[in-house]
N, C-alpha and C positions, 0 to 999 in steps of 0.2 A: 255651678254645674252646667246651665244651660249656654253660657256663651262659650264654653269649651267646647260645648258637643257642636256651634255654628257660630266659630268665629270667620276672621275678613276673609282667609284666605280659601275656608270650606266654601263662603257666600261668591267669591269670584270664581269659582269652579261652576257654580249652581247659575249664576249668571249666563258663563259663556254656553253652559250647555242647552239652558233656555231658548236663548237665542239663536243657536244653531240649530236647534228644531222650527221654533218657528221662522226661520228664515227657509227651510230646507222644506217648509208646507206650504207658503204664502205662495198665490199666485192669483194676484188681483185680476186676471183675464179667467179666471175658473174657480173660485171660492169654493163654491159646493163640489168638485171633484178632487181638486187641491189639498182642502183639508180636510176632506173624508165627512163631511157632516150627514149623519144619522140622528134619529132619535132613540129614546131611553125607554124601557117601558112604562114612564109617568110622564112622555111626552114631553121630558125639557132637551136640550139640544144636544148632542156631544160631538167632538173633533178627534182626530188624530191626534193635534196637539195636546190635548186632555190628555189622553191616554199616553203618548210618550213622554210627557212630563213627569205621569205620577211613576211610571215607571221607571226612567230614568231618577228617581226623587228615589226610588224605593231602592235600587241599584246602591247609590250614593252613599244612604243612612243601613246599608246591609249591617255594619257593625254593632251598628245602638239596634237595631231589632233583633238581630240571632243571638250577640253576645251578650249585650245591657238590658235586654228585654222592653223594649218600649214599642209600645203598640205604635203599630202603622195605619191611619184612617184618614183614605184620601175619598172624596165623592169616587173616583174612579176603583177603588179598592177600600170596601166596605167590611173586612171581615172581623176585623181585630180590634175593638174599642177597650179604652180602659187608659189609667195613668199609670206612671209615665205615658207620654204617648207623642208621635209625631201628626198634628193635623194639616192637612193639607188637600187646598183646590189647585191643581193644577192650573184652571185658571177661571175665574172666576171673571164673570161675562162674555160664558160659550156664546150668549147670544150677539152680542156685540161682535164677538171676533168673528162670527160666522158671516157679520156683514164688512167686515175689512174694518170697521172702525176699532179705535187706539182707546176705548172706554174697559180694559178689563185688567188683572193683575192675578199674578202667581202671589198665594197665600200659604203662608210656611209659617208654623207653627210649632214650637220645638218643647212641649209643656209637662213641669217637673209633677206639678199640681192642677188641679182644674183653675188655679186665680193666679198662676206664678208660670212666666216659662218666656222663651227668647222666639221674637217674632222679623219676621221677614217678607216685605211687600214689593212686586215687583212686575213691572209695565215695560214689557220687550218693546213697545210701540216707540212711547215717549222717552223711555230710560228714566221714568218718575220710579224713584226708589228711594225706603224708609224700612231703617232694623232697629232691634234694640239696642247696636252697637254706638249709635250715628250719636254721636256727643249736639249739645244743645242747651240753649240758656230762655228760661223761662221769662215770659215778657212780662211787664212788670204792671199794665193794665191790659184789660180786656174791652172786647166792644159790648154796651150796654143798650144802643139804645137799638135801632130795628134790628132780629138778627137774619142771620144769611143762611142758609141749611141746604143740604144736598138731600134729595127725595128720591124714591126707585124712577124708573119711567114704566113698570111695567103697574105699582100701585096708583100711577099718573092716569095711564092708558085707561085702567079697568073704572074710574071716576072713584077711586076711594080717598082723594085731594080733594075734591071740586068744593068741600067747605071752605078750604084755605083761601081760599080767592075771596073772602068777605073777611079775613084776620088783615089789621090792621101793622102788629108788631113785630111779625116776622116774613121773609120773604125767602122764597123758595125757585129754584132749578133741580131738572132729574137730570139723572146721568148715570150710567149701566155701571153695574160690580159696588153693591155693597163695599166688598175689602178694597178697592178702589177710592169708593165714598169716604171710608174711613180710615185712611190711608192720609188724604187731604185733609178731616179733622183733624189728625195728629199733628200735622203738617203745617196748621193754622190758616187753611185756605177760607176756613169756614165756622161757624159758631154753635153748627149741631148737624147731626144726622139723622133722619129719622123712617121705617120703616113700618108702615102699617101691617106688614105680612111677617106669618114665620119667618125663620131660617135655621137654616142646617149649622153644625159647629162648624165646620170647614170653610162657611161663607166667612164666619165672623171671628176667627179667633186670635189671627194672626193681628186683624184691625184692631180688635177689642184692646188685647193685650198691651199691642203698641198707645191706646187713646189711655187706658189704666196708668203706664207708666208715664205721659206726659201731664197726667192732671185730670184727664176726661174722665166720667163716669157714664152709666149704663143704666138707663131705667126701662121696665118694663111695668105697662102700665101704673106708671106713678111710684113702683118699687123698686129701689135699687137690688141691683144683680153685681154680685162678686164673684159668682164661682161659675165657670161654663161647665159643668159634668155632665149633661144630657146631650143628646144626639140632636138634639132640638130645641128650637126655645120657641116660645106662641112671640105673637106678633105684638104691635102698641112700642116697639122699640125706638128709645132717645137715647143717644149718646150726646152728652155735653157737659158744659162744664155745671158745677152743684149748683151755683149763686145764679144759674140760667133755668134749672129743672123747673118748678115748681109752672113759671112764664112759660117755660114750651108744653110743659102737658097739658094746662088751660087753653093753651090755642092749641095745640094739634091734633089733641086724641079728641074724638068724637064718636 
């Protein structure tokens, strides 16, 4: 069902449209008036782009929400949760984009069930893009010995890392947009992700889904997670691979 309702030629539509927004805001001589950036009333960031994305996002999927009934739940449009359901960040590292950097990705989410559904990551910067469609051959060993992990830079900034710097086994960079970060675990850039803070479904579903179907699993706090249903999930979050879990919760939750 899901790759019907977002196969190649829906996703090349979704593409060009992205991108003609964010090219028709970007204006590296005026950032903050260019792309409209405000805040939210919980003080995180929001654009223009945000908002014409999810809106154009919601335009697009008018059929699967009026006729198919599948809820619609973008950060930017909050009202309608429940499964089926379409989740989506329009773009996920308003912070980043709001400084002209290439660190954020449109998160699309297309989910039959809260553990099952067809995902879509995508970075107008780079052209780094990853679906459920994308054919791919599982490698046949992993890295075992230091691993490499991708960290928030906002749980960087606030010193809720500053233990890692005395771990020996694994070695860490931040870099903006969780669904980004997780986007490149799927991707093989990298051997774990990990989040010391909440997040919202919208951050993580479209990542989640895609690192589910390559192998990757999801612990929070040392518990595997299968099912995204909640609006929320608490923080202590590792995605990696099983045969890694156990090594990364001993070194990074503290």
């Amino acid at each position: 069902m899901d790759n019907e309702m977002l196969n190649r030629e829906k996703v090349d539509i979704l593409r060009r449209e992205v991108l003609e927004i964010v090219k028709n805001r970007l204006n590296g001589s005026s950032l903050q008036e260019s792309l409209g950036i405000t805040k939210k009333s919980d003080f995180s960031l929001v654009t223009l782009v945000d908002k014409e994305v999810s809106d154009m996002m919601h335009v697009q999927f008018s059929d699967l929400i009026n006729k198919e009934g599948l809820h619609f739940f973008s950060e930017e449009d909050q009202k309608s949760f429940g499964f089926p359901a379409i989740i989506l960040d329009p773009i996920d590292g308003t912070r980043e984009l709001s400084k002209g950097l290439g660190e954020c990705s449109v998160s699309l989410a297309i989910m039959s069930s809260p553990s099952e559904g067809f995902a879509w990551l995508y970075n107008p910067f780079t052209g780094f893009e990853l679906s459920s469609a994308d054919a791919w051959v599982e490698p046949v060993t992993y890295n075992e010995d230091r691993l490499f992990g991708y960290v928030s830079k906002g749980d960087m900034k606030k010193g809720l890392l500053d233990h890692l710097n005395d771990v020996d086994n694994v070695t860490i960079a931040a870099r903006g947009s969780i669904a980004f970060k997780l986007g490149l675990l799927a991707s093989g850039a990298c051997d774990f992700v990990y989040s010391k803070t909440p997040k919202n479904i919208w951050d993580i579903a479209a990542g989640t889904l895609l690192c589910w179907q390559r192998g990757y699993k999801l612990y929070q706090a040392g518990r595997e997670v299968t099912s995204l249903a909640d609006k929320k999930i608490a923080g202590e979050l590792i995605w990696c691979r099983e045969e890694c879990a156990e090594v990364l919760h001993n070194s990074l939750v503290k």
